[in-house]
SERO-4910 file (N, C-alpha, C, O; in steps of 0.05 Angstrom, whole numbers):
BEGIN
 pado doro    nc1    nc2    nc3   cac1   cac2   cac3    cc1    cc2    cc3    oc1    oc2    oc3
  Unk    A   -332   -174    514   -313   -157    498   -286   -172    496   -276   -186    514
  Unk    A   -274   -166    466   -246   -172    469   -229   -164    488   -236   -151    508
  Unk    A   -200   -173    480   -174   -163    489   -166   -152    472   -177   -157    451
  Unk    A   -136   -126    471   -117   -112    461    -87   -112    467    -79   -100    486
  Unk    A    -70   -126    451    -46   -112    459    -47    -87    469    -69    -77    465
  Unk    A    -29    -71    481    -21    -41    487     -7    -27    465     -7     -3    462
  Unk    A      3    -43    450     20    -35    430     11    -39    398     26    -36    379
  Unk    A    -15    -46    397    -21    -49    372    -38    -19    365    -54     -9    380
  Unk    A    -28     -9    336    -54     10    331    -77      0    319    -80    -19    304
  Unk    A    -99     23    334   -126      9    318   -130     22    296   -122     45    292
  Unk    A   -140      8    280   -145     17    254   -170     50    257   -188     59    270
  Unk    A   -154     57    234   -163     90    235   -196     79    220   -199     62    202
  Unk    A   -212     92    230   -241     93    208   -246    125    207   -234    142    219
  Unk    A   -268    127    186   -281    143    186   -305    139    170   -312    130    149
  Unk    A   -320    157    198   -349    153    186   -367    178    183   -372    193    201
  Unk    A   -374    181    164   -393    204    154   -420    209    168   -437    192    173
  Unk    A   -420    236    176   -449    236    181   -467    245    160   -457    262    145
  Unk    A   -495    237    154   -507    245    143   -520    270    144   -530    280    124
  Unk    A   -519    281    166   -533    311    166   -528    325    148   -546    342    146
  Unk    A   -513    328    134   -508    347    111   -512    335     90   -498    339     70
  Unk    A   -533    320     91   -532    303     59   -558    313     47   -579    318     59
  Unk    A   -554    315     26   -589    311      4   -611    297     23   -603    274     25
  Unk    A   -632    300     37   -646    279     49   -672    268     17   -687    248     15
  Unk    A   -666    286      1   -690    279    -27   -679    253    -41   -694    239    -55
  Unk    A   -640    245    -36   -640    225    -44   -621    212    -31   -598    205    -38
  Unk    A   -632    209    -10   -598    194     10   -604    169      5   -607    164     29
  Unk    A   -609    147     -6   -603    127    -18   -579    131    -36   -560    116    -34
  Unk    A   -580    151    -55   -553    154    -74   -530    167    -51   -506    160    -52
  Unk    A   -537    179    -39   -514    192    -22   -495    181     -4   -473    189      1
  Unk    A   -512    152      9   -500    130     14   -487    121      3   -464    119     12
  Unk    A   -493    111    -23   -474     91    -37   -455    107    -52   -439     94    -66
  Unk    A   -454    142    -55   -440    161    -56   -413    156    -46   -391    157    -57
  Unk    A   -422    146    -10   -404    151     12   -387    117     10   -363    113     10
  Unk    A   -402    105      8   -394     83      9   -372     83    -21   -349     75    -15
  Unk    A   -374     90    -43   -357     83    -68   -329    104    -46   -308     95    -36
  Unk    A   -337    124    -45   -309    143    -38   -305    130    -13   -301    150      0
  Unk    A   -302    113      3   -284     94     11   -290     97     47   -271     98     63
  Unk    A   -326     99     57   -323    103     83   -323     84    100   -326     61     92
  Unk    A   -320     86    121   -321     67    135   -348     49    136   -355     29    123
  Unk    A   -362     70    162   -387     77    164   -411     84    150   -415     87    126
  Unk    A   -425     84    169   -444    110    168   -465    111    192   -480     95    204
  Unk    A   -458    143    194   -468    152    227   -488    163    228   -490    186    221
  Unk    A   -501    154    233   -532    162    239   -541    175    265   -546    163    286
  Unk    A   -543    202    262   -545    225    272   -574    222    284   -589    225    265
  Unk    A   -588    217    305   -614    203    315   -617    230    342   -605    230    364
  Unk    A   -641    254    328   -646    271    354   -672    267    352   -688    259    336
  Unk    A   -671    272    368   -712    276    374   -723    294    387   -745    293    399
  Unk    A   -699    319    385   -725    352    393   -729    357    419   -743    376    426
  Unk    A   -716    339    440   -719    336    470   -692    332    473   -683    354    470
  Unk    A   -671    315    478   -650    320    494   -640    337    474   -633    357    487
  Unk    A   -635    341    444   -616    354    436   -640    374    422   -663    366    416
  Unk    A   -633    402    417   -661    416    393   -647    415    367   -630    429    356
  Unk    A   -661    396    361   -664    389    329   -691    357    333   -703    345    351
  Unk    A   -686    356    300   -705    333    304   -699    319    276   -705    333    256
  Unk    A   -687    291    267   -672    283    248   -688    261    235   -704    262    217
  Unk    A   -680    244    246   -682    218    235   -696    203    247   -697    207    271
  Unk    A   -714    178    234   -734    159    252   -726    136    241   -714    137    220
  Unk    A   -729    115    252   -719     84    247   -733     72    218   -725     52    207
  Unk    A   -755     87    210   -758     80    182   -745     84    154   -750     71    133
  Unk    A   -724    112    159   -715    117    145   -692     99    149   -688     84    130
  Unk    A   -679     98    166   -659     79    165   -657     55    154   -636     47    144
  Unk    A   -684     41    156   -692     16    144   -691     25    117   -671     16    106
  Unk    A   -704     41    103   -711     42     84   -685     38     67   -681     20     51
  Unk    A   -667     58     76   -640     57     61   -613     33     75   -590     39     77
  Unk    A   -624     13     81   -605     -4     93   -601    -22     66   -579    -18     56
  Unk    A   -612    -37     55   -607    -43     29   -590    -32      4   -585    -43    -18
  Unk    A   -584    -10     12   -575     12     -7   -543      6    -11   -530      6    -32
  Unk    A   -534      0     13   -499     -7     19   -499    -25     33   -519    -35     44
  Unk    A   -469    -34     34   -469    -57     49   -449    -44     76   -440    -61     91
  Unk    A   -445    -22     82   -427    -10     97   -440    -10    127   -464     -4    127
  Unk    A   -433    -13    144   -439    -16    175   -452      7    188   -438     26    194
  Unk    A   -480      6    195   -495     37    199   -486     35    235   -483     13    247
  Unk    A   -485     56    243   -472     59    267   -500     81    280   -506     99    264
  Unk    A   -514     81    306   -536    104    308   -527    119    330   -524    106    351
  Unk    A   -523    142    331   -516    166    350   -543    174    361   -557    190    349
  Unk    A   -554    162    390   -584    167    406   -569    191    412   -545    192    415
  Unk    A   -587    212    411   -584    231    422   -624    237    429   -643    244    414
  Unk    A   -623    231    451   -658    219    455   -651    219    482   -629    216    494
  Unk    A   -682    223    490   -687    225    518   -696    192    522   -694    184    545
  Unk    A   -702    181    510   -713    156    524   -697    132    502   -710    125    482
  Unk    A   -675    123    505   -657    101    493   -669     79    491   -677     69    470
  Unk    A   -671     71    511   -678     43    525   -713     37    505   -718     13    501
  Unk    A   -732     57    495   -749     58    473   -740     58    452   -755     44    438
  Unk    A   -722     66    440   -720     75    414   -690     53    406   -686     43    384
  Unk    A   -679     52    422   -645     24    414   -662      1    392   -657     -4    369
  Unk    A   -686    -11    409   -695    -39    385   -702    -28    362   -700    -41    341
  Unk    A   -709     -5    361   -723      0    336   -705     10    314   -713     13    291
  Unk    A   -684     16    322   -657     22    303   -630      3    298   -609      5    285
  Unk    A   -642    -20    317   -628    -39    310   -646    -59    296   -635    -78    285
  Unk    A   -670    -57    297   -678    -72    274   -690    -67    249   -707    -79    236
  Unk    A   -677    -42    244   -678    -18    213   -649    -26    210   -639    -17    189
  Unk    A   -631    -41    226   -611    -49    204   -589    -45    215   -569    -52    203
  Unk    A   -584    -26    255   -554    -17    261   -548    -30    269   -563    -42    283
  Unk    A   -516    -39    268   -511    -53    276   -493    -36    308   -493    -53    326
  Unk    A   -483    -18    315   -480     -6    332   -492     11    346   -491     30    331
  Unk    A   -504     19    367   -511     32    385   -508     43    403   -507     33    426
  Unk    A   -505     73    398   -493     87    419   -512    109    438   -520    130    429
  Unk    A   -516    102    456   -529    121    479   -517    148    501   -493    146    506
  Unk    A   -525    161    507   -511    188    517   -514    179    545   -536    178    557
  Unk    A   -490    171    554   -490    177    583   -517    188    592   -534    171    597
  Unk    A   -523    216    596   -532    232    602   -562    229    603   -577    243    617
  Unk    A   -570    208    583   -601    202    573   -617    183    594   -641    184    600
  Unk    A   -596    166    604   -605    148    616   -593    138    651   -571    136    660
  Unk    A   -625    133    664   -616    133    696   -601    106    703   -586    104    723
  Unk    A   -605     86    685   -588     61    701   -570     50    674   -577     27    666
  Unk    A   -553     60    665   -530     60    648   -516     32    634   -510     28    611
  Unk    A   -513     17    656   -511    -20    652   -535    -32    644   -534    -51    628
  Unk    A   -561    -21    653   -578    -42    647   -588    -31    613   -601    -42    596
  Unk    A   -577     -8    614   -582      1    582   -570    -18    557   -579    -29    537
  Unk    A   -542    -15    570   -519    -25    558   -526    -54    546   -522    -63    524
  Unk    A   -536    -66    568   -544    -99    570   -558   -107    552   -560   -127    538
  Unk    A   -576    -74    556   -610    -89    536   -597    -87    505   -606   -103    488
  Unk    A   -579    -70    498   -578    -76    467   -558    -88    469   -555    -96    446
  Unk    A   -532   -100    486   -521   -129    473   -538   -155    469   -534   -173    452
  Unk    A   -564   -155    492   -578   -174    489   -594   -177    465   -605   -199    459
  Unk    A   -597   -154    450   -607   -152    424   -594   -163    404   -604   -166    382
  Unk    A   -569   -170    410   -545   -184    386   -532   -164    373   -520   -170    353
  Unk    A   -533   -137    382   -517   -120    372   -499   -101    383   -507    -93    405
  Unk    A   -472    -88    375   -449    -76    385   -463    -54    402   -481    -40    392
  Unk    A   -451    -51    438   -462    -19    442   -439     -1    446   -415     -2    448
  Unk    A   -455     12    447   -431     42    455   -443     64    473   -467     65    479
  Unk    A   -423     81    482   -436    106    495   -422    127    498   -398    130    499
  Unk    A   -443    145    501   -427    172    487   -430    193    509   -448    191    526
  Unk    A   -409    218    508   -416    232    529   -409    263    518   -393    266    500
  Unk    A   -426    290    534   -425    315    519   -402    326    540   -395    318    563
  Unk    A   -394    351    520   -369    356    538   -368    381    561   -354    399    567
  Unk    A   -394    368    572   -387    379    605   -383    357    615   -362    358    627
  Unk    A   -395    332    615   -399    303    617   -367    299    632   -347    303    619
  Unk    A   -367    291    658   -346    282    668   -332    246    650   -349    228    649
  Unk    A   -310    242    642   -299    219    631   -314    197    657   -333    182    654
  Unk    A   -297    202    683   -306    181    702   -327    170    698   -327    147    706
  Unk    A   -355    181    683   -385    166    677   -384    150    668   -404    136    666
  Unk    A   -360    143    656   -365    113    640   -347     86    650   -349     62    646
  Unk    A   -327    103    663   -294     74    676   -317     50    675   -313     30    661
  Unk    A   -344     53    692   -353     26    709   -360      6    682   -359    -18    685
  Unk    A   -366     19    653   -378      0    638   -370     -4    611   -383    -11    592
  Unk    A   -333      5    614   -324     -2    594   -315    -27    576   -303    -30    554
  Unk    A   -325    -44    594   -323    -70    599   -347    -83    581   -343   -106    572
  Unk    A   -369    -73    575   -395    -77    568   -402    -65    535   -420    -71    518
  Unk    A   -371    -41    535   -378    -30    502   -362    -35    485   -344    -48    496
  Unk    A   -355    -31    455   -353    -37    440   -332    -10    427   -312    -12    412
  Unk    A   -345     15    438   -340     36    428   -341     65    448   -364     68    455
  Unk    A   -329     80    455   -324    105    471   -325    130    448   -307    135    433
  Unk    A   -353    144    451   -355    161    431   -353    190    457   -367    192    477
  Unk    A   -330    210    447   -335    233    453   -337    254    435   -324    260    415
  Unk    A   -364    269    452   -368    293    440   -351    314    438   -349    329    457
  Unk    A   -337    319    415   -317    349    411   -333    375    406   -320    395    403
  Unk    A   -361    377    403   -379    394    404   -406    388    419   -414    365    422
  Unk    A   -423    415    431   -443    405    439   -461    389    419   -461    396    395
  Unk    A   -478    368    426   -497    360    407   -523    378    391   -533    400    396
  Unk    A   -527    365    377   -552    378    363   -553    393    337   -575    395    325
  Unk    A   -524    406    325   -519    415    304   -493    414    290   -471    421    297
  Unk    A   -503    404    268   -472    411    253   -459    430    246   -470    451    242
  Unk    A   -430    428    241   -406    455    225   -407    464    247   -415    487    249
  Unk    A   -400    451    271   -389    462    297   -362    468    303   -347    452    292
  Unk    A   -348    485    317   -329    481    321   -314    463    341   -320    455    364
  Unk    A   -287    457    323   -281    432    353   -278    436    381   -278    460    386
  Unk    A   -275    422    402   -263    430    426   -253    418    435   -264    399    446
  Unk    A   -226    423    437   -197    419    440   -196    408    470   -179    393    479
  Unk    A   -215    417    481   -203    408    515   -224    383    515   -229    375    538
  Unk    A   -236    371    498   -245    345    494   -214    320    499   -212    300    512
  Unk    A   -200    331    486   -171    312    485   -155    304    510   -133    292    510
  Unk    A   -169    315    533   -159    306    555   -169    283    566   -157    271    583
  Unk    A   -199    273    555   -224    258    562   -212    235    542   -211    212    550
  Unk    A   -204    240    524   -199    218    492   -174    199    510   -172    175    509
  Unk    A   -156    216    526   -121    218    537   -131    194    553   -128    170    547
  Unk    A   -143    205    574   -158    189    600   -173    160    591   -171    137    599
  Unk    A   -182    167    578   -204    132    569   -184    115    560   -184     90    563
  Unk    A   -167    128    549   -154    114    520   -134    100    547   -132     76    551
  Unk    A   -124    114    558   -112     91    589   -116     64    609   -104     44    618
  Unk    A   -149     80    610   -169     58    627   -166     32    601   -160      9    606
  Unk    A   -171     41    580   -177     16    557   -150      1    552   -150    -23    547
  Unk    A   -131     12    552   -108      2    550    -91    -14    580    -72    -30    577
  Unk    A   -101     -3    607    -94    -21    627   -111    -46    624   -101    -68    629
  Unk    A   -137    -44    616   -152    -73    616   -152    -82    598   -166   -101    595
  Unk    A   -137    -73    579   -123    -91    555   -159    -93    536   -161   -114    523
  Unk    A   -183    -76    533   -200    -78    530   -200    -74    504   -185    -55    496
  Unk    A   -216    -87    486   -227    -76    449   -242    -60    451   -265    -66    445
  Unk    A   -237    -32    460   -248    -17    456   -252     10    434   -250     31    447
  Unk    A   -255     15    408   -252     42    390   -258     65    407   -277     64    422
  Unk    A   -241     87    406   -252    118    419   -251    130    393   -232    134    379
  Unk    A   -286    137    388   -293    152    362   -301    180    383   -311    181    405
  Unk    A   -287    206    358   -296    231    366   -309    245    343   -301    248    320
  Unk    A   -335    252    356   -350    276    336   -358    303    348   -365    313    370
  Unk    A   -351    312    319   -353    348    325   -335    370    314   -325    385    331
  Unk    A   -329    373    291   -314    393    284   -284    383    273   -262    394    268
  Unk    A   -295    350    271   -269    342    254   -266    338    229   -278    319    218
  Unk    A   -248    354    216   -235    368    191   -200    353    198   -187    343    216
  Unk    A   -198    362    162   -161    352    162   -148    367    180   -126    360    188
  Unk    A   -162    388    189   -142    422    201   -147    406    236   -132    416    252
  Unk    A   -167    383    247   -174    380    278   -162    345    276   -149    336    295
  Unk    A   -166    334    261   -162    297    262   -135    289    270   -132    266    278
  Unk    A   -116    303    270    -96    292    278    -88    291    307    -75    272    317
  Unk    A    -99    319    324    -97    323    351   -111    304    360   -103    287    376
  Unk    A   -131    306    350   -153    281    359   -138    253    362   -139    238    381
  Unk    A   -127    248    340   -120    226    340    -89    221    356    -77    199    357
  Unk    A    -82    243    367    -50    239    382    -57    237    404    -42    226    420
  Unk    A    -81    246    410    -90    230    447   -107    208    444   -119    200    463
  Unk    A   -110    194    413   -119    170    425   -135    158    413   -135    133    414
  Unk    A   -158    178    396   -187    166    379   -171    152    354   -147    154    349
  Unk    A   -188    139    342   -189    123    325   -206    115    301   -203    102    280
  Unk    A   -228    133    317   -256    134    299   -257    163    292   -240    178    302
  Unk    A   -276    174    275   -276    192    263   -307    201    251   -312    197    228
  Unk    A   -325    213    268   -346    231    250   -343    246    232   -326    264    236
  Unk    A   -347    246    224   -336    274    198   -364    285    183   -374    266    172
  Unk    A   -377    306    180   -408    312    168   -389    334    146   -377    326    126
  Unk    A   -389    353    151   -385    382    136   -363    381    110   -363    388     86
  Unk    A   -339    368    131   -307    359    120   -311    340     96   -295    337     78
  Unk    A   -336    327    101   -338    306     74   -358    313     51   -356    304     28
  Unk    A   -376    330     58   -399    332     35   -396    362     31   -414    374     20
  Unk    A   -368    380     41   -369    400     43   -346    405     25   -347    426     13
  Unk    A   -319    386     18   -304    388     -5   -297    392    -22   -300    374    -38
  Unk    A   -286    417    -31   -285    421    -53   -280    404    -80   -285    410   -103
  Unk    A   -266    379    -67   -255    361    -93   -276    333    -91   -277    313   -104
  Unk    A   -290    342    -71   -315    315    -73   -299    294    -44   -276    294    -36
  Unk    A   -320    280    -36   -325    256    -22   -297    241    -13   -283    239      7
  Unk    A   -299    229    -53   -271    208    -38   -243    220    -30   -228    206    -16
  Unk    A   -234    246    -39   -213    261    -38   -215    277     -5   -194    285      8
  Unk    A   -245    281      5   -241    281     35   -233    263     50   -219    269     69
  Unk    A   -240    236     45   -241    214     59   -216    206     62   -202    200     81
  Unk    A   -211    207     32   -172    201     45   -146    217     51   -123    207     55
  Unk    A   -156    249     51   -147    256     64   -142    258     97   -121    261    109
  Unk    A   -169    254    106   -173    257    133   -157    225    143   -142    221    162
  Unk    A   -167    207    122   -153    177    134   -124    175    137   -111    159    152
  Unk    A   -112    198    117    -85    194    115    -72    213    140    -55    208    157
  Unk    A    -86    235    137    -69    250    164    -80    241    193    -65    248    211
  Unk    A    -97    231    198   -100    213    221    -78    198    219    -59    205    232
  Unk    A    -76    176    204    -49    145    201    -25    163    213    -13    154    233
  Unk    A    -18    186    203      2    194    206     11    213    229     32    222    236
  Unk    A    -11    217    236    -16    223    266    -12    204    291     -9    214    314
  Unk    A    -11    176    288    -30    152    304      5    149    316     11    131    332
***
């Protein structure tokens, strides 16, 4: 992993989730997301066991990786990571993020998909003590916290997530570490800015973007702008 000044800001993203999208034509919905100006794109990955729902499989991913040229990012929310990480990184992600919570030996998870040649990350739900991760921030790329429980969208946020965003965003900044703190869950223009005054940088967004009344790209930059101006 890189280094960080303490004093530089990181660039605001935001990345869409697809859960709320057309699944009859998310090829267009992609490149939907991609013209209105996203970062991302977050790929929402349950499988009916750690979280109840059941989404997405690594073929679809492939399928539509050709579609944009925008950086697919995969949210495991899966009982067995350490199976399912190769197979979504070679449908096309280039980031990988695993749930704390999923897996018994946490580093050697971590290891197996940098050794794959691709960014990891890891994510945690918000009973999930912050401390679960100090030992291996060193190893990620990305600190995703959950502002809602997993498994469904148009959740509401939770606010006492921002004490967890406060805390990491410290550890990452004494070790001077490249690390993004992306938060998902209930972030709208009315939640992104709190979010972003303890610290995140990244931005899920599902409902707030395909849920707009003025369309896509008029979410996107709103949320990007009142984040900036939050930061």
């Amino acid at each position: 992993m890189g280094t960080q000044s303490d004093n530089i800001k990181r660039p605001i993203e935001i990345c869409p989730s697809i859960l709320p999208a057309n699944f009859s034509r998310l090829g267009e919905e992609l490149q939907m997301l991609e013209m209105a100006g996203a970062d991302r794109i977050h790929w929402d990955v349950m499988d009916g066991n750690f979280v109840p729902n059941l989404t997405i499989g690594p073929d679809v991913v492939s399928s539509c990786r050709e579609t944009v040229k925008l950086p697919f990012e995969a949210h495991l929310m899966v009982e067995d990571p350490d199976l399912l990480a190769p197979l979504y990184i070679k449908a096309g992600c280039e980031l990988i993020m695993l749930h704390v919570e999923s897996t018994k030996h946490l580093d050697r998870s971590l290891n197996g998909i940098l050794e794959l040649g691709v960014k990891a990350g890891v994510t945690l739900n918000p009973a999930t003590p912050i401390e679960n991760v100090k030992h291996v921030l060193h190893l990620v790329d990305q600190i995703l916290i959950m502002s809602v429980n997993p498994g469904f969208g148009g959740q509401k946020y939770l606010a006492s997530q921002e004490a967890k965003i406060e805390r990491v965003g410290k550890w990452i900044s004494e070790q001077s570490l490249d690390v993004d703190i992306e938060v998902d869950g209930g972030i709208s223009a009315a939640t992104i800015a709190q979010a972003t005054q303890a610290g995140a940088n990244v931005f899920v967004a599902g409902s707030a973007v395909f849920s707009h009344p003025d369309g896509a790209e008029i979410a996107i930059s709103e949320l990007r702008e009142t984040a900036a101006a939050a930061q």
